[in-house]
BAZA-278784 format. One record per residue (C-alpha): residue in one letter; x, y, z. Coordinates in steps of 0.1 Angstrom, whole numbers, padded with zeros to 4 digits, always signed. Layout:
aXYZ
...
//
This chain:
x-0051+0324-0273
x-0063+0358-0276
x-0097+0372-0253
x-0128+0356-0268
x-0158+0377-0264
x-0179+0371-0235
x-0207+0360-0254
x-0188+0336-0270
x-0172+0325-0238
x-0207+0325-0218
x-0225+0306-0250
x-0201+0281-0249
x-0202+0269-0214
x-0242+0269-0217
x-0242+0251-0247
x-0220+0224-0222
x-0246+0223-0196
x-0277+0218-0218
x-0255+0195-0241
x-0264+0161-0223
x-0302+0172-0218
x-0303+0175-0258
x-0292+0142-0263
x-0311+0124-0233
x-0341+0145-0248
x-0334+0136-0289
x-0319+0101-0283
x-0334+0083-0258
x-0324+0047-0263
x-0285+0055-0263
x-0283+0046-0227
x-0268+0016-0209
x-0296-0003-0207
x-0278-0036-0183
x-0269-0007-0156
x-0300+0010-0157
x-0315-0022-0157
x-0292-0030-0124
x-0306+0003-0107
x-0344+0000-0111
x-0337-0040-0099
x-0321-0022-0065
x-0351+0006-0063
x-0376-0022-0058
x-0361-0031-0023
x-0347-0002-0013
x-0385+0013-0018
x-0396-0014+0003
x-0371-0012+0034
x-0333+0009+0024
x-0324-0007+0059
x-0322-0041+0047
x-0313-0039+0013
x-0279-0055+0014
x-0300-0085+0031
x-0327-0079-0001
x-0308-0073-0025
x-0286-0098-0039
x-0273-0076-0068
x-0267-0044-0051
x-0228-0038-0045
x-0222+0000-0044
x-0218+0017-0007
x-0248+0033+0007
x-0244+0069-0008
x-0243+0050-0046
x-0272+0028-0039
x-0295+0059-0030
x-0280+0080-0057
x-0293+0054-0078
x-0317+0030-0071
x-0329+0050-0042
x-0332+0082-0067
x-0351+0058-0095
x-0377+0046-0064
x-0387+0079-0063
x-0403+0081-0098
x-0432+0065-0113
x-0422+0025-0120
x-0450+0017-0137
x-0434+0036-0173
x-0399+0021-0175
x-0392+0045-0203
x-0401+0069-0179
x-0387+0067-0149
x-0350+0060-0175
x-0352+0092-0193
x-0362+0112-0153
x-0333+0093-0138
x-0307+0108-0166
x-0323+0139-0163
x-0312+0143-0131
x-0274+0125-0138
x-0274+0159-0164
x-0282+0185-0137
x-0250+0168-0116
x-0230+0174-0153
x-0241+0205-0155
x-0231+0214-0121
x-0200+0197-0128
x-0192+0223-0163
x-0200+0255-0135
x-0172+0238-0108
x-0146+0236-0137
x-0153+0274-0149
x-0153+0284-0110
x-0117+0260-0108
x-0098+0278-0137
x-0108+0309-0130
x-0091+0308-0101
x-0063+0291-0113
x-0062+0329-0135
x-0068+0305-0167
x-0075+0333-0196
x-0104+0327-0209
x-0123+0307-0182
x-0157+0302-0189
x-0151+0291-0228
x-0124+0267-0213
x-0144+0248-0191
x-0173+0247-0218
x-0151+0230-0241
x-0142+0204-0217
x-0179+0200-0203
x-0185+0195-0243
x-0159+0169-0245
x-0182+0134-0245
x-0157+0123-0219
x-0175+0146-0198
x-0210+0131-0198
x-0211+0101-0223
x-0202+0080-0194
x-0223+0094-0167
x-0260+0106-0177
x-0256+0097-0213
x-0246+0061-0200
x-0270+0062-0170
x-0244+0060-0146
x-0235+0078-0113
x-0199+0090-0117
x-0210+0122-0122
x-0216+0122-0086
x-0184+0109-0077
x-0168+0141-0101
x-0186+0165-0079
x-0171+0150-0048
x-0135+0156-0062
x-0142+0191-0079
x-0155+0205-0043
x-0127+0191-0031
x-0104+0209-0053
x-0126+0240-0049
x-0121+0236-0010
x-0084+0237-0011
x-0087+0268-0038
x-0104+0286-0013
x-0084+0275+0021
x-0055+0283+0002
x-0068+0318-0013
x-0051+0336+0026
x-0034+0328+0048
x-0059+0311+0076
x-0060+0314+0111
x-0063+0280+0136
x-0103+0276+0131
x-0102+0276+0093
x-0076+0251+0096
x-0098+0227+0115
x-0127+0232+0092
x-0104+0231+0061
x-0100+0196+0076
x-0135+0181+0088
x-0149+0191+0052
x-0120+0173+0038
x-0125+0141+0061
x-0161+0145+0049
x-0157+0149+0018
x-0134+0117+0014
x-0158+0100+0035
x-0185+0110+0008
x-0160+0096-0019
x-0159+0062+0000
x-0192+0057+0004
x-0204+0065-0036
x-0187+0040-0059
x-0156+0020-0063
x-0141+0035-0086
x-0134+0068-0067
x-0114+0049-0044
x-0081+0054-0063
x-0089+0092-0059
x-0094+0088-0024
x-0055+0077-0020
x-0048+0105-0038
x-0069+0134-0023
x-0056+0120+0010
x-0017+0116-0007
x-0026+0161-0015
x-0035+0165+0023
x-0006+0150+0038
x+0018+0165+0013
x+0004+0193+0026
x+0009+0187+0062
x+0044+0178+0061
x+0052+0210+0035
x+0037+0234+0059
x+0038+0221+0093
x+0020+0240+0120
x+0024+0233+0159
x+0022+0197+0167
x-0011+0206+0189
x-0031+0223+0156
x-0016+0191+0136
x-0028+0167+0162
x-0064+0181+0162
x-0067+0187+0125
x-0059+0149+0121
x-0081+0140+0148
x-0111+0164+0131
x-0104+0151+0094
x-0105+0110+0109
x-0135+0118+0127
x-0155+0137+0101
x-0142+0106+0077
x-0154+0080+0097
x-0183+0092+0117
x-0206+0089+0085
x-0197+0051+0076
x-0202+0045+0117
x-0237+0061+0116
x-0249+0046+0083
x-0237+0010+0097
x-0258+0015+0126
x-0293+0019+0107
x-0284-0008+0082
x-0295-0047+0087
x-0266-0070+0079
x-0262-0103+0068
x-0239-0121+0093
x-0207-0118+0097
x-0203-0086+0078
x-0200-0056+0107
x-0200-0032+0080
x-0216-0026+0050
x-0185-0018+0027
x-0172-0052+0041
x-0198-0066+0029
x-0197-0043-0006
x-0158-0052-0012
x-0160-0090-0001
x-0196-0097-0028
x-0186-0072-0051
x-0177-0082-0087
x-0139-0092-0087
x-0130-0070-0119
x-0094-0077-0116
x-0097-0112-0118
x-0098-0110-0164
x-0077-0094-0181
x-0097-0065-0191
x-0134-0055-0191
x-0127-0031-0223
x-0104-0012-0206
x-0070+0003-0214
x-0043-0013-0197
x-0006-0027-0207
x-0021-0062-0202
x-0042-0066-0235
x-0008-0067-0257
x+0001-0100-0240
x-0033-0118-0242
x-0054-0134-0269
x-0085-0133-0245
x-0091-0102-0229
x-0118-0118-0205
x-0093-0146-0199
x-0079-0151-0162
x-0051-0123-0152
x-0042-0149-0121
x-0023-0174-0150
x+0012-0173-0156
x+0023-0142-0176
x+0031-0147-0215
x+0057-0125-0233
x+0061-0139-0270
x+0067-0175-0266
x+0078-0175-0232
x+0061-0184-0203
x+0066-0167-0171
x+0054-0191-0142
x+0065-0173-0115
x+0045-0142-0122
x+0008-0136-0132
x-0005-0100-0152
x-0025-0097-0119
x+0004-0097-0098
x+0028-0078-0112
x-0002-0056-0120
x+0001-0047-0082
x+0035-0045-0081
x+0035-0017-0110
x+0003-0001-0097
x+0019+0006-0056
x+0060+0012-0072
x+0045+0040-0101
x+0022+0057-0079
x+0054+0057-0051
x+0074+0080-0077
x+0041+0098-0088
x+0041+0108-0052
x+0074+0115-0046
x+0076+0136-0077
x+0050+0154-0068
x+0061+0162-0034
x+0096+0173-0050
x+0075+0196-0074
x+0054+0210-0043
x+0091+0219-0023
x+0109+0237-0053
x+0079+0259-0063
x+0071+0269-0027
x+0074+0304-0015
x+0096+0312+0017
x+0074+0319+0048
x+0039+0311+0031
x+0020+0284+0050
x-0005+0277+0020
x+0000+0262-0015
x+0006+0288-0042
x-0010+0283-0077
x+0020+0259-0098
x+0014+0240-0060
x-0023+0235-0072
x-0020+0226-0105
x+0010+0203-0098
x-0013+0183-0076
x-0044+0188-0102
x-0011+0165-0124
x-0007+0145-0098
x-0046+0133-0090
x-0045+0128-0129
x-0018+0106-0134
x-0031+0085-0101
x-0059+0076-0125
x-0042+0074-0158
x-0016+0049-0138
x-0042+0022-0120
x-0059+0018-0158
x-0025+0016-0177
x-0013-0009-0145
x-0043-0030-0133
x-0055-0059-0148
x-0098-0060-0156
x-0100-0019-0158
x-0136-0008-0178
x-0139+0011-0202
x-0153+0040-0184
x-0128+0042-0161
x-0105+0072-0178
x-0139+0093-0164
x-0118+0109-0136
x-0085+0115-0157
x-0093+0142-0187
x-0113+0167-0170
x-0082+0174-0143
x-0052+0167-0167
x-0069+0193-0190
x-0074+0216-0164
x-0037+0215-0151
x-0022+0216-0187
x-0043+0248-0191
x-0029+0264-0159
x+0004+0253-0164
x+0008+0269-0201
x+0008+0300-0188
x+0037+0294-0157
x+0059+0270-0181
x+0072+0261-0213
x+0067+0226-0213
x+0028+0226-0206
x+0025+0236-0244
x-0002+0245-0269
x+0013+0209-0282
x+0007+0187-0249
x-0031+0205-0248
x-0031+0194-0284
x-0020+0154-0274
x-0045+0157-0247
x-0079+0168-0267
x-0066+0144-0291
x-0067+0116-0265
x-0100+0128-0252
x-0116+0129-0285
x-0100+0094-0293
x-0117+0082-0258
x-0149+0093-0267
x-0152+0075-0297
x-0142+0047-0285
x-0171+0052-0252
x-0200+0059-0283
x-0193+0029-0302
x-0190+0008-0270
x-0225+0020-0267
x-0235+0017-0302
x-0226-0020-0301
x-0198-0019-0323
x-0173-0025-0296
x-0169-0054-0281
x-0142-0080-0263
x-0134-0096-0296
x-0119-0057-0308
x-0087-0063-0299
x-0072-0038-0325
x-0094-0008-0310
x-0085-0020-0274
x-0050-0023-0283
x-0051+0009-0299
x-0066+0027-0269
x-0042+0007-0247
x-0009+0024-0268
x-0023+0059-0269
x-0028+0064-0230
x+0003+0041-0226
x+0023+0070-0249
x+0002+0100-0231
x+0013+0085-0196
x+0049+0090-0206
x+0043+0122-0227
x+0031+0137-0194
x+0057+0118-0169
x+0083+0136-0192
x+0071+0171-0194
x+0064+0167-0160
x+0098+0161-0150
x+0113+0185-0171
x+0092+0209-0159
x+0103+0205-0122
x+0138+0199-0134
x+0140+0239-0150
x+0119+0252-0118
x+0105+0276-0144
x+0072+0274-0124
x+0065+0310-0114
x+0065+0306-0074
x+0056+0335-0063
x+0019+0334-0083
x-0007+0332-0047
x-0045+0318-0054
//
């Protein structure tokens, strides 16, 4: 693509930012109004004592961060107007999208993707972007921002070379970061093993003296768990939990225990009742597996892809690395921008009772690699970027008549549907992906 205009470029990604304000603003009732529901039920206690709202709270089962991100946010604005305090509470989900667009144009511009601020705008316009965060009333928008600075902090650790102090800080903001990540939402947690997966890559790649690697493990496992440790100790249990994400992960809803809660996975072409138990023997055709259950070999599929995920990834890092640098070069980023991507494209394709909003953490990052890639290799094509907005705009869809109410369980065609595209985008990507490490075409010497 040729260079747009600034003013082009510069309306675009404003038009991206004020996009989910617009729609908040001119259609106020497309909302999710059983979540929202959920948040101004948790806003009563939390108003009334946050310290014991895990004993006061039956309902509430996101970590401490989530619960004041939401219904500690919502007991902040007036309760008696319901409509009110809805439409305030999504207002403020839209600045953390709009904050969100600026961290992707800040991202690929430093990734030297032509074209930046127009790029980013189109993928902050993509409903993938904010149909499922402050269109839906939800809080994943929070969770994005967590992973974005965290791509941003690696972008600028690995701009120089850094002496022993940077290292360390590098390191406690990453710990904290991922400790940030842990205590949000549940669905982040996939993108925890993968942030974590980047660092140690990382460590082993570009070893420094064992003393430096020592401390910097010791200062990321501090900064991760110093925050859980002090948020335990102001909160009021009920016994025996010692922890409040005990308690979260033991209550919590057990999602994986059906089939599929509208989600895309590999599991909805061997079921006639996608809210159906995944812990039954597995059915192929007319054959019944007793041995095995969708849930279980669910697992199985979810820990052996994500093994050769990582290991391809690591083999991608080692033949695009530049003699003597101690930092990851540019193709380095991007290939773990692929990675982090197909971490979350993998656990919905694999795991059994996946959402349907749970692709939120997938587009934004494969779109971003594919765009940085097309410029270092032949494979990441104007075709792949093609596949991709394809799939994104098919997503989308699918997310605004799930909120429409045309959706439901009983679609199994759409679900199916869904199901077969990100199934066929998963290889599609695996493929290039290998090809492109296989032709080491990736231009190594390119520095952030």
């Amino acid at each position: 693509m040729k260079k747009l205009s600034p003013f082009i470029q510069w309306f675009v990604l404003l038009l991206a930012i004020l996009l989910p304000f617009f729609i908040i603003r001119f259609f106020p009732k497309f909302h999710h109004s059983y979540d929202l529901r959920i948040f101004r039920e948790w806003s009563e206690p939390w108003q009334e004592d946050w310290r014991s709202i895990y004993v006061n709270c039956e309902t509430c089962n996101y970590p401490f961060v989530g619960t004041f991100l939401s219904g500690g946010v919502m007991s902040a604005f007036d309760y008696k107007n319901v409509a009110r305090v809805i439409n305030r509470f999504r207002y403020y989900l839209a600045v953390v999208d709009g904050l969100n667009v600026l961290a992707l144009w800040f991202i690929l511009t430093r990734l030297h993707v032509k074209n930046a601020p127009f790029w980013a705008g189109v993928i902050g316009l993509l409903p993938t972007s904010w149909i499922g965060s402050s269109v839906w009333g939800q809080i994943d928008g929070m969770g994005q921002s967590l992973i974005l600075l965290f791509f941003i902090l690696m972008i600028w650790f690995n701009a120089k070379p850094r002496g022993n102090g940077a290292h360390y800080l590098f390191f406690a903001a990453s710990g904290l970061l991922l400790s940030l990540m842990l205590l949000t939402k549940q669905l982040i947690y996939f993108s925890i093993g993968a942030v974590g997966l980047i660092l140690l890559a990382g460590m082993f790649l570009y070893p420094r003296p064992a003393k430096v690697t020592f401390i910097s493990i010791l200062t990321a496992g501090a900064a991760f768990l110093l925050p859980v440790m002090l948020i335990d100790s102001f909160l009021r249990l009920k016994p025996p939990y010692f922890s409040h994400l005990q308690y979260v992960l033991a209550t919590g809803s057990q999602h994986g225990d059906i089939i599929s809660s509208l989600g895309f996975n590999i599991w909805v072409f061997f079921t006639k009742d996608l809210l159906g138990s995944s812990h039954l023997p597995l059915q192929i055709g007319g054959i019944t597996l007793q041995a095995v259950s969708p849930y279980s070999v669910g697992m199985f599929l979810f820990f052996a892809v994500n093994i050769a995920l990582f290991f391809l990834f690591f083999r991608d890092l080692h033949k695009s690395a530049v003699t003597g640098s101690q930092n990851f070069n540019i193709s380095q980023l991007l290939s773990a921008l692929v990675y982090f991507s197909m971490v979350n494209l993998t656990f919905n394709l694999t795991l059994t009772g996946t959402h349907e909003r749970y692709l939120y953490h997938f587009y934004p990052f494969i779109l971003m690699a594919c765009l940085g890639l097309m410029q270092r290799s032949r494979f990441f094509n104007k075709p792949l970027l093609t596949a991709l907005f394809g799939g994104a705009l098919f997503y989308s869809s699918f997310l605004y008549y799930y909120l429409a109410g045309v959706i439901r369980p009983q679609n199994f065609m759409m679900i199916r549907v869904g199901s077969a595209v990100h199934l066929g985008l998963f290889l599609l990507l695996l493929f290039v992906w290998i090809r492109n490490s296989n032709s080491q075409t990736l231009d190594a010497t390119s520095q952030t």
